[in-house]
C-alpha positions, -999 to 999 in steps of 0.1 A, spaced: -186 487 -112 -168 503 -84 -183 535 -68 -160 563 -51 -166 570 -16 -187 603 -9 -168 627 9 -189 637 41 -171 659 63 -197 685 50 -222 671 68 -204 659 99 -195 698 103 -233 708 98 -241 682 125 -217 695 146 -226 730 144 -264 718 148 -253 699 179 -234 728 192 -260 755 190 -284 732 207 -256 732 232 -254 767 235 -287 772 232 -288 791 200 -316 798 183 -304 801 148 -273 787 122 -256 807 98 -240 794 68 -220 812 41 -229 806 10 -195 783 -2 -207 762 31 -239 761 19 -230 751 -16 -210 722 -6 -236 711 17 -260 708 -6 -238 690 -33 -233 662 -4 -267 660 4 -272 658 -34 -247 629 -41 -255 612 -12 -297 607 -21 -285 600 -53 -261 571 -43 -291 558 -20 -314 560 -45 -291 541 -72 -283 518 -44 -323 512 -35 -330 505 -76 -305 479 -76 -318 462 -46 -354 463 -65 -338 447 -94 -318 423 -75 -349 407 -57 -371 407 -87 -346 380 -103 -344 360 -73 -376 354 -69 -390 316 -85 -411 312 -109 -438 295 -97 -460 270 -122 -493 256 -115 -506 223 -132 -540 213 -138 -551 183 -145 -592 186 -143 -594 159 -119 -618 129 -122 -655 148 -116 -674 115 -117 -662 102 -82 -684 106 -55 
């Protein structure tokens, strides 16, 4: 199953306009609301990819790992 790339120049403008108000020394950021919007559907597909990605990696290393069998054979309990 191939996965589409997310498109994140949303947030690589939000980090850039956080970086530049630090800068600047801005106290706040303003965003319109079509910013906003498209900012939070990034931030939305990306935690949703990572969390998909994280299940998988669960799943993954609960197959991997062997079964491990133990044998008992009551031993001889009359040696000394």
């Amino acid at each position: 199953m191939q996965k589409d790339n997310i498109n994140t120049i949303a947030l690589q403008t939000f980090i850039n306009q956080v970086r530049g108000a630090e800068l600047g020394n801005q106290r706040e950021i303003r965003l319109d609301i079509a910013t906003a919007k498209t900012l939070s559907h990034t931030l939305s597909l990306v935690m949703t990819r990572l969390a998909g990605n994280y299940e998988g990696l669960i799943q993954s290393v609960q197959r991997v790992e062997p079964e491990v069998q133990v044998k008992m054979d009551g031993g001889n309990w009359d040696e000394k």
